[in-house]
TORNU-416261 format. One record per atom (N, C-alpha, C, O): atom name; x, y, z. Coordinates in steps of 0.1 Angstrom, whole numbers. Atoms other than C-alpha are relative to their C-alpha. Example, Ala and Ser with C-alpha at 12.3 -4.5 7.8 and 13.67 -1.06 7.14 Angstrom:
TORNU-416261
rec atom = N X = 9 Y = -12 Z = 0
rec atom = CA X = 123 Y = -45 Z = 78
rec atom = C X = 9 Y = 12 Z = 0
rec atom = O X = 19 Y = 12 Z = 7
rec atom = N X = -9 Y = -11 Z = 0
rec atom = CA X = 137 Y = -11 Z = 71
rec atom = C X = -8 Y = 11 Z = 8
rec atom = O X = -3 Y = 22 Z = 9
***
This chain:
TORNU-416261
rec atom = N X = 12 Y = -2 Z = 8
rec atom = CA X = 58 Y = 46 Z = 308
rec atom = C X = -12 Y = -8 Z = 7
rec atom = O X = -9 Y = -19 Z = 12
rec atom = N X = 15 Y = 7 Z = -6
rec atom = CA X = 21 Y = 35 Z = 321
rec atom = C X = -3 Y = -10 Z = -9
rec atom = O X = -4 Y = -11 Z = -21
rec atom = N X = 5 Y = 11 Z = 9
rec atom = CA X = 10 Y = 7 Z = 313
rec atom = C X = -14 Y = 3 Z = -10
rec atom = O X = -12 Y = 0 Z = -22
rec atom = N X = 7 Y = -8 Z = 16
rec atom = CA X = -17 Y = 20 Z = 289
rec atom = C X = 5 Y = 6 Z = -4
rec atom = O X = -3 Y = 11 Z = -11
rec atom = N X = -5 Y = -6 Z = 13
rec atom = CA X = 1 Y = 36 Z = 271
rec atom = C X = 4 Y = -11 Z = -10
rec atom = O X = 0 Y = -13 Z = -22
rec atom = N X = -10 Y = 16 Z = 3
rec atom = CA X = 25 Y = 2 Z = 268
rec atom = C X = -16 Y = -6 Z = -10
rec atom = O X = -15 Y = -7 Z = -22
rec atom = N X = 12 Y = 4 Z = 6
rec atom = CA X = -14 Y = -10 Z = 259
rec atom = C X = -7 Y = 2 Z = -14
rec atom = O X = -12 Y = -6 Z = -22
rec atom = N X = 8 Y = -8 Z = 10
rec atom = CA X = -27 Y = 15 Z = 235
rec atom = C X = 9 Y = -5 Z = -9
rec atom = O X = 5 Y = -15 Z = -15
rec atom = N X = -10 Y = 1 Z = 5
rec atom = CA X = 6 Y = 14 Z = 218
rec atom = C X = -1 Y = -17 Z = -7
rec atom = O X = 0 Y = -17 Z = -20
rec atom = N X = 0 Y = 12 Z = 3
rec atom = CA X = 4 Y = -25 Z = 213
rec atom = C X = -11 Y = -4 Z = -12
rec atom = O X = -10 Y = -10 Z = -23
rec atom = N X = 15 Y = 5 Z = 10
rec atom = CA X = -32 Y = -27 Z = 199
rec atom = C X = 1 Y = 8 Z = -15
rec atom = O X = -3 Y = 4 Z = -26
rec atom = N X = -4 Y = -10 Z = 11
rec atom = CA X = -22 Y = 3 Z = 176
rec atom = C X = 5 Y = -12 Z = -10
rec atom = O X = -2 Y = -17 Z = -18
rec atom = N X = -14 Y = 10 Z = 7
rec atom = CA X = 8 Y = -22 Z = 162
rec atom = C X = -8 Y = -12 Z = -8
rec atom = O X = -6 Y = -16 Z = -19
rec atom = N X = 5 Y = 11 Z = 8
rec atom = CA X = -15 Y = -51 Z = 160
rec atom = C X = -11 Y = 1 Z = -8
rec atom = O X = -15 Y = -9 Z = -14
rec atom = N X = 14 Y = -5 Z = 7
rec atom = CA X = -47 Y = -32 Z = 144
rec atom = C X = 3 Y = 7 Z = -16
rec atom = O X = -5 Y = 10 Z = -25
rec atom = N X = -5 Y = -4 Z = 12
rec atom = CA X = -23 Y = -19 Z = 116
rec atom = C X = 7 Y = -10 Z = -5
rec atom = O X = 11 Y = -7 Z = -17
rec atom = N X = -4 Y = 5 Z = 5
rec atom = CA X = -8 Y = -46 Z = 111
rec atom = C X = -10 Y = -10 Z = -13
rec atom = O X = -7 Y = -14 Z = -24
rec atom = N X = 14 Y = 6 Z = 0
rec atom = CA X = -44 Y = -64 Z = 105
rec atom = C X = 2 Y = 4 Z = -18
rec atom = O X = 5 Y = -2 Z = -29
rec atom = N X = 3 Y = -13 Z = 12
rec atom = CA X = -51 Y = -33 Z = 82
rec atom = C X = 13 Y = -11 Z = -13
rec atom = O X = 11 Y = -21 Z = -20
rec atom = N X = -6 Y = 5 Z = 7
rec atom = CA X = -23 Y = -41 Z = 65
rec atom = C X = 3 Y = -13 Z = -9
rec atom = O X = 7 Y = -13 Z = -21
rec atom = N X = -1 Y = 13 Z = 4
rec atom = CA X = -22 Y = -80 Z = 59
rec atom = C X = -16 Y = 2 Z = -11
rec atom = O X = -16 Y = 0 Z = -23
rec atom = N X = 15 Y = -1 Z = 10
rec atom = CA X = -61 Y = -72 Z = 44
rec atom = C X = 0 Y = 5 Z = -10
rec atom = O X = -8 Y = 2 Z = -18
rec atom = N X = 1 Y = -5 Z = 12
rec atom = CA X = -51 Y = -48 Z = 19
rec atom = C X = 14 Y = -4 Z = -9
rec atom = O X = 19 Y = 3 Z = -18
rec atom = N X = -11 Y = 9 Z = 10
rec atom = CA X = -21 Y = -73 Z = 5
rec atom = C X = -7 Y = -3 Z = -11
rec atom = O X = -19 Y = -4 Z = -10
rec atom = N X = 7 Y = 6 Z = 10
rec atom = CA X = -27 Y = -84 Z = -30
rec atom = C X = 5 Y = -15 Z = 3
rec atom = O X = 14 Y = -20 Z = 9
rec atom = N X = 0 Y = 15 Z = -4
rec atom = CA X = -35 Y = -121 Z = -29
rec atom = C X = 0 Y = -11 Z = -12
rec atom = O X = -10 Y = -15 Z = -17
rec atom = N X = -1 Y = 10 Z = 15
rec atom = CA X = -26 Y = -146 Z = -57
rec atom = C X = -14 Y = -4 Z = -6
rec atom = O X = -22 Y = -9 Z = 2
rec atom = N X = 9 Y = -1 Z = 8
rec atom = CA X = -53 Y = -148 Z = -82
rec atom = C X = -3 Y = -15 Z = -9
rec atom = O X = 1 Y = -14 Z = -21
rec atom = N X = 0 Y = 13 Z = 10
rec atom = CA X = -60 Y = -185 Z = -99
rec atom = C X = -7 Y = 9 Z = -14
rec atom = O X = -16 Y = 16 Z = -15
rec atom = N X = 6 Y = -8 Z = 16
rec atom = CA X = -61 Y = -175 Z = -138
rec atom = C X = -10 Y = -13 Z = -9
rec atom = O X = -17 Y = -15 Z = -19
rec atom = N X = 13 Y = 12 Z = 6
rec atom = CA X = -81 Y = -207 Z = -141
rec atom = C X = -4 Y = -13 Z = 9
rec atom = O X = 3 Y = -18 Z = 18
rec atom = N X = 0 Y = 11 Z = -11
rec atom = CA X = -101 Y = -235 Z = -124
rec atom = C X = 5 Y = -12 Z = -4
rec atom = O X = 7 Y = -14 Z = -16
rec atom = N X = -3 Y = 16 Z = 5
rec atom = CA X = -90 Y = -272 Z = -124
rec atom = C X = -11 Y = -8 Z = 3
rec atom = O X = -17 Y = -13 Z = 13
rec atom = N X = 9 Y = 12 Z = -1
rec atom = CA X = -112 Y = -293 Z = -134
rec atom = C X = -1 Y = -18 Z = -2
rec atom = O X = -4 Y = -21 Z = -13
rec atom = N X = -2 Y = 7 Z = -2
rec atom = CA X = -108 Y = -327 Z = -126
rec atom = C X = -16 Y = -14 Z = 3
rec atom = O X = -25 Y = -15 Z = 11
rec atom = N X = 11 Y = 8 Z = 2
rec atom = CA X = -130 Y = -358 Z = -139
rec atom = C X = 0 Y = -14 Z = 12
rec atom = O X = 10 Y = -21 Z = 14
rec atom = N X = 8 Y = 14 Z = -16
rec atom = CA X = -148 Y = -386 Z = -107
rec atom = C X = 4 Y = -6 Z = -7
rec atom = O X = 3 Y = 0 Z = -18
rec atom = N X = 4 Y = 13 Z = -2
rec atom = CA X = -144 Y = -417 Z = -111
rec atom = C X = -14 Y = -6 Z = 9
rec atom = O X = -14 Y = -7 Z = 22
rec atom = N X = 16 Y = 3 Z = -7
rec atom = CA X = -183 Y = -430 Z = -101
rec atom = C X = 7 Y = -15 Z = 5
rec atom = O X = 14 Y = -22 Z = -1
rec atom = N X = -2 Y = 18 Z = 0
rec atom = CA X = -181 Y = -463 Z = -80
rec atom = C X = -7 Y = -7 Z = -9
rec atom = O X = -17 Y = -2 Z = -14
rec atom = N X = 7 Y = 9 Z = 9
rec atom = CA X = -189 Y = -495 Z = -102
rec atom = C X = -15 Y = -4 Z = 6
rec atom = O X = -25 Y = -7 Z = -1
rec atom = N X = 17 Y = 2 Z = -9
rec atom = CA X = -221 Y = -501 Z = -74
rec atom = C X = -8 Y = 15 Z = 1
rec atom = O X = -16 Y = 15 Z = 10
rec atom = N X = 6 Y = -9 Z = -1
rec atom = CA X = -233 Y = -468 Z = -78
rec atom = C X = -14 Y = 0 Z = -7
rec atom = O X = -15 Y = -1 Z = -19
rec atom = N X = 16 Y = -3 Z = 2
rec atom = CA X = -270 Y = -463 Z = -81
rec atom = C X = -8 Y = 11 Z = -1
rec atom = O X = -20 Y = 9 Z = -3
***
């Protein structure tokens, strides 16, 4: 086989793979965390 093909064939693989990882569903946070500072005691 020619090596382009070997080529074409490769980019194919990793261009759908792409495709693919982008249209996964992706865990969704159902809320934020909110978390209270501590201010330094020298704060101005």
């Amino acid at each position: 086989m020619p090596r382009i093909a070997v080529l074409i064939i490769v980019l194919l693989l990793v261009i759908g793979g792409l495709v693919l990882l982008s249209t996964l569903p992706r865990a969704q946070p159902t809320h934020s965390i909110q978390v209270d500072v501590a201010q330094p005691a020298n704060a101005h």
